[in-house]
C-alpha positions as CSV (number, residue, x, y, z in Angstrom):
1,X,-5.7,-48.9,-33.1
2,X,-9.6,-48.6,-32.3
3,X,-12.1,-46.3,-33.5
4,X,-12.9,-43.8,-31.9
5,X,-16.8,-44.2,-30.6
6,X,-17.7,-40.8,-31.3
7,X,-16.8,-41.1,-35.0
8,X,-20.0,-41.4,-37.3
9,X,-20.0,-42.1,-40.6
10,X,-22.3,-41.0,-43.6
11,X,-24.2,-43.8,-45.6
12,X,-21.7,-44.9,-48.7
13,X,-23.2,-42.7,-52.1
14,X,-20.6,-44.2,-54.7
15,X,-20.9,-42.3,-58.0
16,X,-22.2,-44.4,-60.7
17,X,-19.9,-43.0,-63.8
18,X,-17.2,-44.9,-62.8
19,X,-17.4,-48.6,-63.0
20,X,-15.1,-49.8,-60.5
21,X,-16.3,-49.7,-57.1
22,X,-14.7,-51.4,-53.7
23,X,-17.4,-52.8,-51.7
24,X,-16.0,-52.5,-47.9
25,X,-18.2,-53.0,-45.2
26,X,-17.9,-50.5,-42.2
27,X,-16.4,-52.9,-39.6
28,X,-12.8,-53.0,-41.1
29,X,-10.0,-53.4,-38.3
30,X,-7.3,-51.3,-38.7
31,X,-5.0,-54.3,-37.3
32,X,-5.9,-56.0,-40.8
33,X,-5.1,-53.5,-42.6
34,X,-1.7,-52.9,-41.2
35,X,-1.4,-57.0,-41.6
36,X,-2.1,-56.3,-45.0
37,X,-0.1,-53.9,-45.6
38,X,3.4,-55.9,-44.0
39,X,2.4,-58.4,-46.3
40,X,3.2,-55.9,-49.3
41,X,5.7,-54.6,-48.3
42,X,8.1,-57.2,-48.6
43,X,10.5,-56.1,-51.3
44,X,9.1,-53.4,-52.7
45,X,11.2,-50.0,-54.4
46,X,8.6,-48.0,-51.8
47,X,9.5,-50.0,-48.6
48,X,13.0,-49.2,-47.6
49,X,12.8,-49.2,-44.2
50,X,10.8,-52.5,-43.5
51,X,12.1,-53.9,-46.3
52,X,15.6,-53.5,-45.0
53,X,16.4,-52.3,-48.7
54,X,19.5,-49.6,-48.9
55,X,17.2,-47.4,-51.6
56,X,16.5,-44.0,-50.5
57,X,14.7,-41.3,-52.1
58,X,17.1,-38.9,-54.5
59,X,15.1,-36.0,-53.9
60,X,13.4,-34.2,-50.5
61,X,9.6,-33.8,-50.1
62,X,9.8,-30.3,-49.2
63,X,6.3,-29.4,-46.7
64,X,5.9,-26.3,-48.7
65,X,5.4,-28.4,-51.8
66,X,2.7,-30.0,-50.1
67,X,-1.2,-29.7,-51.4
68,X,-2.5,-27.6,-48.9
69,X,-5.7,-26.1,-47.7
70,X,-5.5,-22.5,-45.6
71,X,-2.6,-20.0,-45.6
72,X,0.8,-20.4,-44.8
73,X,0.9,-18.6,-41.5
74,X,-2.0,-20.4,-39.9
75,X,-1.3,-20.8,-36.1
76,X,-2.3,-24.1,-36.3
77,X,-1.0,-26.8,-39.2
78,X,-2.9,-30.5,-39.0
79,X,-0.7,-33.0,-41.5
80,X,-2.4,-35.6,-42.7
81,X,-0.9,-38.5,-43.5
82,X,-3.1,-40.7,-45.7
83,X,-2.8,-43.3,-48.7
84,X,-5.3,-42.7,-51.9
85,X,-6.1,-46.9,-51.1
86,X,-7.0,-46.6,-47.5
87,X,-10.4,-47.8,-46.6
88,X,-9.8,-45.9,-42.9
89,X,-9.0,-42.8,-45.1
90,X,-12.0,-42.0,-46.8
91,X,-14.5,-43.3,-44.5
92,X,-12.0,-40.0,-42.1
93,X,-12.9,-38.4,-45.8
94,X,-16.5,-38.8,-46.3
95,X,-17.6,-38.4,-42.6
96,X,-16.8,-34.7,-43.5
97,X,-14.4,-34.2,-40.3
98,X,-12.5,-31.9,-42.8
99,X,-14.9,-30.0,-43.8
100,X,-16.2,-29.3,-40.4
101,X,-12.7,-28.4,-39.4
102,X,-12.3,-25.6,-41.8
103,X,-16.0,-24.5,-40.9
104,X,-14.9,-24.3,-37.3
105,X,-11.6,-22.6,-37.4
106,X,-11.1,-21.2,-40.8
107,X,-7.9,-19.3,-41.5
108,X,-6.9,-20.6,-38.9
109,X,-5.6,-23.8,-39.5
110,X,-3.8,-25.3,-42.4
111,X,-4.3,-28.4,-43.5
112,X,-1.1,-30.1,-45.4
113,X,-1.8,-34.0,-47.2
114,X,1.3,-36.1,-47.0
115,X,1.1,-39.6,-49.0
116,X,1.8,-42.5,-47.0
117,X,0.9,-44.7,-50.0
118,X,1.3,-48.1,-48.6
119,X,-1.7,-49.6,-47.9
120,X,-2.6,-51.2,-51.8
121,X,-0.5,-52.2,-54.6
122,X,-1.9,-49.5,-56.2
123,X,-1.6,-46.8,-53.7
124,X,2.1,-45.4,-54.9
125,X,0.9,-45.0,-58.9
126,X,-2.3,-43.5,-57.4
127,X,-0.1,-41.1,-55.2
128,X,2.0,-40.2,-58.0
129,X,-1.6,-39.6,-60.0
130,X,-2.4,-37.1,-57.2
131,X,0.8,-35.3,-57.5
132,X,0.5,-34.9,-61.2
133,X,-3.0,-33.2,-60.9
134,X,-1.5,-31.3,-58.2
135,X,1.0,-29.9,-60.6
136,X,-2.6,-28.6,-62.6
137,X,-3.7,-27.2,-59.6
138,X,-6.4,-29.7,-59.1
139,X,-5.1,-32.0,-56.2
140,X,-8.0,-31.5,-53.5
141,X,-10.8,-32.5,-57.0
142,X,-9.1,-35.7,-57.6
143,X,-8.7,-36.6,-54.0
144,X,-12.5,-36.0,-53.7
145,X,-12.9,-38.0,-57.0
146,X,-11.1,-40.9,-55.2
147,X,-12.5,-40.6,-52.0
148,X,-15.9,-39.7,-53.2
149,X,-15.3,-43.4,-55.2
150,X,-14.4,-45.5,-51.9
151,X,-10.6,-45.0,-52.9
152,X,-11.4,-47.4,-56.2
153,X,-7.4,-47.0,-57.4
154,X,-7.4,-49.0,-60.4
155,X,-5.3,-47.3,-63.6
156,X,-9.0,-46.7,-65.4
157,X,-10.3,-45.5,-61.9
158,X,-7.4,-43.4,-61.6
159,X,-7.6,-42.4,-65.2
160,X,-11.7,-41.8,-65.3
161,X,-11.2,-39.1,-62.8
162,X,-8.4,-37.1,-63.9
163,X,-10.6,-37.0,-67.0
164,X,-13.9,-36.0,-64.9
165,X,-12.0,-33.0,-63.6
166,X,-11.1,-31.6,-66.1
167,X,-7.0,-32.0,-66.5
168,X,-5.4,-31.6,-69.4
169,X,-4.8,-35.1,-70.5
170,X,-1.7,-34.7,-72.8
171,X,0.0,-33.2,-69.8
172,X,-1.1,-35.0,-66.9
173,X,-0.1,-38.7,-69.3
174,X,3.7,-37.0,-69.4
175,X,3.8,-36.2,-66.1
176,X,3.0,-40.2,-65.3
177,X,5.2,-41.5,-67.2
178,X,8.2,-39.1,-66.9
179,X,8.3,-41.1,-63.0
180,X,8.4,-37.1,-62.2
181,X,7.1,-38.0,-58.5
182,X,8.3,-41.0,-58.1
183,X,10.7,-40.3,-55.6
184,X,8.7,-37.6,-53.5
185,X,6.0,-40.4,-52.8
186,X,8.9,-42.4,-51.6
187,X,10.1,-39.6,-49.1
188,X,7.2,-38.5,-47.8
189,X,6.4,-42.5,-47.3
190,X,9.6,-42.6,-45.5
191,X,8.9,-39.3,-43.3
192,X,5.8,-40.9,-42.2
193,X,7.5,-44.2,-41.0
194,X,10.2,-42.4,-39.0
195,X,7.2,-41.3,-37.0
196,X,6.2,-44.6,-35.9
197,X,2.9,-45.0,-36.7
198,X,2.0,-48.1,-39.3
199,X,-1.6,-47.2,-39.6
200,X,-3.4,-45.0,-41.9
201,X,-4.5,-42.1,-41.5
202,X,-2.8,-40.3,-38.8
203,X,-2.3,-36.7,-38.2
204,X,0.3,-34.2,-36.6
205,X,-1.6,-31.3,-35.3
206,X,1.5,-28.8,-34.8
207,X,3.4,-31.5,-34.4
208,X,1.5,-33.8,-32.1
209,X,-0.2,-36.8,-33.0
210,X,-3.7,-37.8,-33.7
211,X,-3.6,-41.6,-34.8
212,X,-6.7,-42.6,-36.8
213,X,-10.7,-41.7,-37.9
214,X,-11.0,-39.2,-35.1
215,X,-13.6,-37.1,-35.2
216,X,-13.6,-32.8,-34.6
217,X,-13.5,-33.0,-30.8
218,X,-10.7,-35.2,-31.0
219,X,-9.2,-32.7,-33.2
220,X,-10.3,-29.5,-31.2
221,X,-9.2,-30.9,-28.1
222,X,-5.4,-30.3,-29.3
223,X,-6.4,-27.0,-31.5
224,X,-8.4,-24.6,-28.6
225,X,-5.8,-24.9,-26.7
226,X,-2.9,-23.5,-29.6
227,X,-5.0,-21.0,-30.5
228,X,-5.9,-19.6,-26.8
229,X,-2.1,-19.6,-26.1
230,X,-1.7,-17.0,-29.2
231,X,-4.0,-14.7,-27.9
């Protein structure tokens, strides 16, 4: 999986109240982190279908329980899915491609986030971390927090930003360690391998796919098209 020549990134800002910070450099192969990623995956409670394990999430990941940007009966809905510990995923993130897809089309679209948290060791708690804040109604804060951090997943990183946004701590501590999300990250992390796609991120724009850091006219290229057909 290459990157797409068009994509551009914005000079790395990382915010200096947190003190763990990943130092990537910009030239990161998605083939490594894929590599990477196989590596982890041998054994693991998350991995049941390249581990060969028989576990399988108790509970569905409904879409509609889904943090989600743009109403519900948008022609068009982009699914992202993405991992909290994806260097790929927040440099997507910070190169404002979001952004300038909701400036472009508005209502529109709607944009879902599906975690595909295998890239890290870290990347399922961190998942479950964004699912607890989602449950405060602060999901799209702490994925900026992260992402805004160079996805720095570490349980103080993880910890130091529910705090910056403002979640009630007593709450968002039980949600952790109830395991409340524990499966949901595992379904929605199995949904995205039935797909076929190992790398992070990659999108379904009304069901077709867009597989890595593309940029908007990668994006718009599938989109004009939907939205002239509903006119």
């Amino acid at each position: 999986m290459e990157t797409n020549p068009d994509f551009q990134t914005e000079p790395t800002r990382p915010l200096h109240k947190f003190t763990r910070k990943w130092r990537i450099g910009g030239g990161i192969l998605i083939g490594l982190v894929i590599i990477g990623a196989l590596i982890i995956f041998g054994g693991g409670q998350y991995l049941p279908l390249l581990a060969g394990t028989s576990r399988t999430p108790t509970s569905a990941a409904p879409m509609q329980a889904s943090p989600a940007l743009g109403p519900q009966n948008a022609p068009v809905t982009i699914i992202e899915y993405a991992d909290f510990g994806c260097p790929s995923c927040w440099y997507w993130y910070k190169a404002g491609v979001l952004d300038q897809l909701r400036a472009k089309y508005g209502d529109k679209i709607r944009f879902v986030w599906r975690d595909y948290a295998v890239i890290t060791l870290g990347s399922p708690r961190a998942a479950e971390d964004g699912q607890c804040a989602n449950d405060q109604g602060k999901f799209w804060e702490f994925h900026d927090a992260v992402y805004d951090n160079e996805g720095a997943i570490l349980d103080g990183d993880l910890h130091a930003y529910a705090t910056a946004i403002g979640l009630n701590m007593s709450k968002f501590n039980q949600c952790l360690s109830s395991n409340r999300y524990h499966d949901r990250v595992l379904a929605e992390q199995t949904e995205a391998f039935t797909h076929g796609y190992l790398g992070a991120p990659f999108f379904l724009v009304n069901g077709r796919p867009l597989i890595g850091m593309q940029p908007l006219s990668a994006f718009s290229i599938l989109i004009d098209p939907l939205l002239a057909a509903k006119k």
